[in-house]
C-alpha positions as CSV (number, residue, x, y, z in Angstrom):
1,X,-29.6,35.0,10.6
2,X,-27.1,34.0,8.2
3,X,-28.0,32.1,4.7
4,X,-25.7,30.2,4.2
5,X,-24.5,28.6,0.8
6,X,-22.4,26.6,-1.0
7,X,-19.1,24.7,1.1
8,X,-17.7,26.0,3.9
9,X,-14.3,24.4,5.2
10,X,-13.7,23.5,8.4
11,X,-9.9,24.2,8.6
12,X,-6.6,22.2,10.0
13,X,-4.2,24.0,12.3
14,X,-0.6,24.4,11.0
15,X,1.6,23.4,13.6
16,X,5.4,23.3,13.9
17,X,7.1,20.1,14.3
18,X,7.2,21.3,18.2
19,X,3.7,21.5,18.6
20,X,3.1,24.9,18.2
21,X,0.4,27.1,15.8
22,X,1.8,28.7,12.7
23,X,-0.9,31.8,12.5
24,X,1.1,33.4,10.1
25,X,0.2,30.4,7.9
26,X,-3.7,31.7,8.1
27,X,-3.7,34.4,5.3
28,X,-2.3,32.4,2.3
29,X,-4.3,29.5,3.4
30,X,-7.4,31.8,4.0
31,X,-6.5,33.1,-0.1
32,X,-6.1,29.2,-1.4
33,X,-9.1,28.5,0.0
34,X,-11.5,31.8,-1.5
35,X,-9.4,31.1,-4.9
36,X,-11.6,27.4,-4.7
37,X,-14.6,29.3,-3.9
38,X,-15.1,27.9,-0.6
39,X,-17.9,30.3,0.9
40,X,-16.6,30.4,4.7
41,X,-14.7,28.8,7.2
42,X,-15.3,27.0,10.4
43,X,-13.0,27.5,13.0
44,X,-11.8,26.1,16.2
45,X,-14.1,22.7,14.9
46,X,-12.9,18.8,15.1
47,X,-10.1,19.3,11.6
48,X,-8.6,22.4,13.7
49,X,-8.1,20.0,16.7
50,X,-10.5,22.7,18.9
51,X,-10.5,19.8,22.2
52,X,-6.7,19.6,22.4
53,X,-6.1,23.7,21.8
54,X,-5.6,26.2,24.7
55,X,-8.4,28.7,25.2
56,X,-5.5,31.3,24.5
57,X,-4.8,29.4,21.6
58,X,-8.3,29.1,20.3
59,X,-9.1,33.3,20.7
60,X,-5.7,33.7,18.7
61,X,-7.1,31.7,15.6
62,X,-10.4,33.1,15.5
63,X,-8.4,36.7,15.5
64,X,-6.0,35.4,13.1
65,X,-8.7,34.0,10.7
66,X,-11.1,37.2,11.5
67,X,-7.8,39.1,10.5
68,X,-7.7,37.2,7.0
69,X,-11.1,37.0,5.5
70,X,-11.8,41.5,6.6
71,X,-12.9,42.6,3.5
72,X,-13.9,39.5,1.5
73,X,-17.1,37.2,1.2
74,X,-16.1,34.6,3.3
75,X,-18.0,34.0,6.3
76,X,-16.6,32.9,9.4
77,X,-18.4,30.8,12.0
78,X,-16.1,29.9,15.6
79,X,-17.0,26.8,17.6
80,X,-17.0,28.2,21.0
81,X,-18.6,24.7,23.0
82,X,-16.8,23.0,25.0
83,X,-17.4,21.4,28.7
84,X,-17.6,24.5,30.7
85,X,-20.1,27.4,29.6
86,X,-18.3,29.8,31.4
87,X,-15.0,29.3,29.1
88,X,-17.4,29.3,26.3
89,X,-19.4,32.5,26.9
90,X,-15.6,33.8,27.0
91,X,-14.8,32.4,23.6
92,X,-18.2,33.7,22.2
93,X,-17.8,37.1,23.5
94,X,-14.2,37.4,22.5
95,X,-15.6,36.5,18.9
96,X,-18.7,38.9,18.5
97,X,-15.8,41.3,19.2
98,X,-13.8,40.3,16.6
99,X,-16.4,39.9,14.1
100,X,-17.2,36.8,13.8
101,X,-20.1,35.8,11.3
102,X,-22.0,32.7,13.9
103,X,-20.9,31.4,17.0
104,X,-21.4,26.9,17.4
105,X,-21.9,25.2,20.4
106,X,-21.3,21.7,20.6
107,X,-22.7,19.4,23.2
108,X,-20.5,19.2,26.9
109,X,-18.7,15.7,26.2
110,X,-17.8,14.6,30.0
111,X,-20.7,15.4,32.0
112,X,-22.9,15.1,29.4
113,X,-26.5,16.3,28.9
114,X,-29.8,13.8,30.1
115,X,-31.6,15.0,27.6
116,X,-32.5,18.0,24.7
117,X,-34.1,19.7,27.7
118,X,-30.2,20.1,29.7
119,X,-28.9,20.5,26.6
120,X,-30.9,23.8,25.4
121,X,-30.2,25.2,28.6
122,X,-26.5,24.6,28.3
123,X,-26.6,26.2,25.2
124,X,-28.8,29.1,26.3
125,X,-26.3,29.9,28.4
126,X,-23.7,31.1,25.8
127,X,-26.2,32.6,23.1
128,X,-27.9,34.7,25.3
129,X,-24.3,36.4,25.5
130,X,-24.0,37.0,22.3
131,X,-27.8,38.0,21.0
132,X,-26.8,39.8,18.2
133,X,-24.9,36.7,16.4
134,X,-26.6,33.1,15.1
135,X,-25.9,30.4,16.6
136,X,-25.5,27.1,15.4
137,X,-25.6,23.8,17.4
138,X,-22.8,21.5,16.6
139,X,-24.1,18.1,16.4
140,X,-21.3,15.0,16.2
141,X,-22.2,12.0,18.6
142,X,-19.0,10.3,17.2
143,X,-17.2,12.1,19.2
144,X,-19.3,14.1,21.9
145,X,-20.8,10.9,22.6
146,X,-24.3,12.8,22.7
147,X,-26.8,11.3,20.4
148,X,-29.9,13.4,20.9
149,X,-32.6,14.0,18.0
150,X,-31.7,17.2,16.9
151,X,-35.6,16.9,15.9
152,X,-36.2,16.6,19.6
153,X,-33.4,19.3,20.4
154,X,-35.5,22.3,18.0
155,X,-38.8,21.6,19.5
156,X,-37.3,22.9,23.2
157,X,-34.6,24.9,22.1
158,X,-36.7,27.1,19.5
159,X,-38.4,29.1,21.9
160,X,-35.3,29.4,24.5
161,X,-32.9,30.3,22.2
162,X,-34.3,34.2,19.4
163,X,-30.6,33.7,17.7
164,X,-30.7,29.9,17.1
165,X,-30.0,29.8,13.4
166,X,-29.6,26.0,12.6
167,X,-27.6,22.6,13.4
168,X,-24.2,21.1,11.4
169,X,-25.4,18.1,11.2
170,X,-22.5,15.2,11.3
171,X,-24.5,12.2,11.7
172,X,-25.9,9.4,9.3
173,X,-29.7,9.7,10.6
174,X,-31.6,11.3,7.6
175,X,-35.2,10.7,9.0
176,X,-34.2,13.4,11.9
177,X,-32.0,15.6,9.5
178,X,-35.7,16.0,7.1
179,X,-37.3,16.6,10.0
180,X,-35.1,19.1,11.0
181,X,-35.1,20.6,7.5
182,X,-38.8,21.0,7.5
183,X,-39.3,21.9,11.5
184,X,-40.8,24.9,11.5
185,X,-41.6,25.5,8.1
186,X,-37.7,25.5,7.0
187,X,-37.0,28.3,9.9
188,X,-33.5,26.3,10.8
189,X,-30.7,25.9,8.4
190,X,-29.4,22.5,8.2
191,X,-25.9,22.2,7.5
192,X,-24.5,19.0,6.2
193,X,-21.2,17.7,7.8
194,X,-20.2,14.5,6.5
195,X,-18.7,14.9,3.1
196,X,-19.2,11.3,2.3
197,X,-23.0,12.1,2.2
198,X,-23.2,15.3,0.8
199,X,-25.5,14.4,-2.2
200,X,-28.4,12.7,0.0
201,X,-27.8,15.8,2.1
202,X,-28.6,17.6,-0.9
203,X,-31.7,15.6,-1.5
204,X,-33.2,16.0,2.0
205,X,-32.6,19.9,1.3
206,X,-29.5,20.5,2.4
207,X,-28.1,24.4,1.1
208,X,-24.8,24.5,2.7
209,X,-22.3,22.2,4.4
210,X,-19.2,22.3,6.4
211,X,-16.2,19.3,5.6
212,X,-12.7,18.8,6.0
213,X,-12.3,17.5,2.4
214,X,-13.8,20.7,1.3
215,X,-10.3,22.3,2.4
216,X,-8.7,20.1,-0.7
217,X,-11.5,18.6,-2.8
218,X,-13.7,21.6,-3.1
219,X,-14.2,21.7,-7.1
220,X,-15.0,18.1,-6.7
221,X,-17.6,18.8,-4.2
222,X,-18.8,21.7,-6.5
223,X,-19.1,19.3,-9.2
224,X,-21.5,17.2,-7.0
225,X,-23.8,20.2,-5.9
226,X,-24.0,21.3,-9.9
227,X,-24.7,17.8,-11.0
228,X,-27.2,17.5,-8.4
229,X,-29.6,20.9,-9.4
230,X,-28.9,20.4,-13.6
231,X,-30.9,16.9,-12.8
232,X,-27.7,14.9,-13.7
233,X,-28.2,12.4,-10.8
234,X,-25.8,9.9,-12.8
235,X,-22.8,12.1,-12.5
236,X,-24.0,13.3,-9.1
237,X,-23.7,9.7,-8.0
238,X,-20.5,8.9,-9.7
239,X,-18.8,12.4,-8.2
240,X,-19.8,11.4,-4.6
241,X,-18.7,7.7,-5.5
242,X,-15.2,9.2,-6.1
243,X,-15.3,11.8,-3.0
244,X,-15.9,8.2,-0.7
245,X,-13.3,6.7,-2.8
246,X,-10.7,10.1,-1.2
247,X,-11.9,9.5,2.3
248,X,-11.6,5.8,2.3
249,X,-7.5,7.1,2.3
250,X,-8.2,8.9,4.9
251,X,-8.7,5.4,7.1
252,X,-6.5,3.3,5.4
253,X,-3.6,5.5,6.6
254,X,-5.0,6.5,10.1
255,X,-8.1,8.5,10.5
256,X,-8.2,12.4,10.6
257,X,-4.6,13.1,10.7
258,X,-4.1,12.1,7.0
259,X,-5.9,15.2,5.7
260,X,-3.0,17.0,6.4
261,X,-1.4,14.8,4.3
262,X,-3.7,15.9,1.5
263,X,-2.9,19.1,2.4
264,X,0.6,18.2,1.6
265,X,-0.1,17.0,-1.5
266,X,-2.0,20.0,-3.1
267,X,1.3,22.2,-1.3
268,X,0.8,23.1,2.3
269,X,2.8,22.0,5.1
270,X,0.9,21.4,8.3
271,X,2.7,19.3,10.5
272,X,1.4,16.9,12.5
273,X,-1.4,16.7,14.8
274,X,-1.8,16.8,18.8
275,X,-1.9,13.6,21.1
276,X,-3.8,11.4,21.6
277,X,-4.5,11.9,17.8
278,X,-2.1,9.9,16.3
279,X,0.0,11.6,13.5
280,X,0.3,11.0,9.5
281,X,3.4,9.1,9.7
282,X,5.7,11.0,7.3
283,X,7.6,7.4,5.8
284,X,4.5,6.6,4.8
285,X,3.7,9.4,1.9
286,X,5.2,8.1,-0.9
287,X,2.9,5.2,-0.5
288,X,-0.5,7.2,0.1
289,X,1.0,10.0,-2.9
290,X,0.8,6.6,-5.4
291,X,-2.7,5.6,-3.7
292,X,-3.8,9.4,-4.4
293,X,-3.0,9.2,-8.0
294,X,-4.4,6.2,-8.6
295,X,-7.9,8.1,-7.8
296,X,-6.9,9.2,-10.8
297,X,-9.0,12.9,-9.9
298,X,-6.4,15.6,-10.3
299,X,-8.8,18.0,-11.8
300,X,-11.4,18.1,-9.1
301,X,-8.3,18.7,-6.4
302,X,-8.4,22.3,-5.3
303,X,-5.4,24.5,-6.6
């Protein structure tokens, strides 16, 4: 089992304007983002646009970021779920041989699971593949429209699955996140997923978390988790106050596809994003460059 601290980013892709990956973009990135401290990555997740890449496609980033992080600290966890278990017992396999650190599962979106009973067995499936990794279940009903209790989930899934090692967590629903936390005595590492919530993440017990922001923002999110153990709840409060403040942009010019625009603005080039995600439209960055200034929170951007 991993323990797993501090932020771990959930990278973009870098396409071309034609649509296709630029791997050879990975090791730089993969530096920029261990020069911000950022403790591991999570690959092949919702900001990497997993659902609209080839399976192909998907292997070749989790041997290109496996490739870039040999020989540092940086952990790597692949998301290998997907609507057929068979494709992902292939993408879980092909990572265990490459190295990864975890494997994540997330729940099948278009025949989806009655209930946490289906859905342990789904995910049973692919860990029992790969026994020798964790395995984390991917919980996001925004978009897998699956809204189980992940409280509900553990109490089948413990016993089915030796290698289960936790849940990221991207959901609002604290009550089952504590719950979670404490399920077992603590045996299941909660991992937050929301950066607009880290710091009642924190509260509920929360030791690691995974974000897109994190890719950009991480000193700012630093500055949250130090705030938050020194007892300085104040500047805790006002930090995450200023992270919602980021991701409200984030909306305002479109939804997910403006984080590459933030990319753009701390230097990287990442092109746009895959239909039906609708890209960052590039006439529009002069206006969201002034709106990201006026933030006025250039020294908690990453560099």
């Amino acid at each position: 089992m991993l323990n797993l601290k501090g932020l771990i980013a959930a990278p973009f892709t870098p396409f071309t304007d034609d649509g296709d990956i630029i791997y050879e973009q990975i090791p730089a990135y993969s530096e920029f983002l261990a020069r911000n401290e950022i403790s591991g990555v999570f690959i092949n997740g919702s900001t990497g646009e997993t659902a609209s890449l080839t399976q192909k496609e998907k292997m070749k980033l989790t041997e290109s970021w496996t490739s870039a992080i040999k020989g540092t600290s940086m952990k790597v966890i692949t998301l290998v779920g997907g609507t057929s278990y068979h494709e992902c017992v292939e993408n879980a396999m092909h990572g265990e041989s490459y190295g990864v650190d975890a494997i994540a599962i997330v729940a099948p979106y278009y025949f989806k699971p009655a209930g946490p009973q289906q859905l342990a067995e789904f995910c049973a499936k692919i860990a029992e593949k790969v026994p020798g990794l964790p395995v984390y279940f991917y919980h996001i009903p925004v978009l897998s429209g699956v809204n189980i209790p992940m409280y509900d989930f553990l109490k089948v899934a413990a016993p089915m699955i030796p290698n289960l090692a936790g849940v990221k967590y991207t959901h609002e629903n604290f009550m089952d996140f504590l719950s979670c936390v404490n399920f077992e005595g603590g045996k299941y590492q909660m991992l937050g997923g929301y950066d607009e919530v880290l710091l009642p993440a924190l509260a509920t017990g929360c030791r690691s978390a995974v974000g897109s922001t994190f890719n950009y923002a991480a000193p700012l999110y630093y500055g949250i988790i130090d705030a938050f153990y020194s007892g300085d709840l104040d500047m805790a409060r006002q930090l995450q106050l200023k992270a919602i403040d980021m991701i409200r942009l984030l909306g305002k010019y479109g939804g997910i596809a403006t984080g590459k625009a933030f990319m753009r603005y701390i230097g990287f080039e990442f092109g746009g994003f895959r239909l039906p995600v609708k890209s960052f439209d590039p006439s529009m960055y002069p206006q969201f460059k002034t709106d990201v200034q006026s933030l006025q929170m250039e020294e908690w951007f990453s560099k």
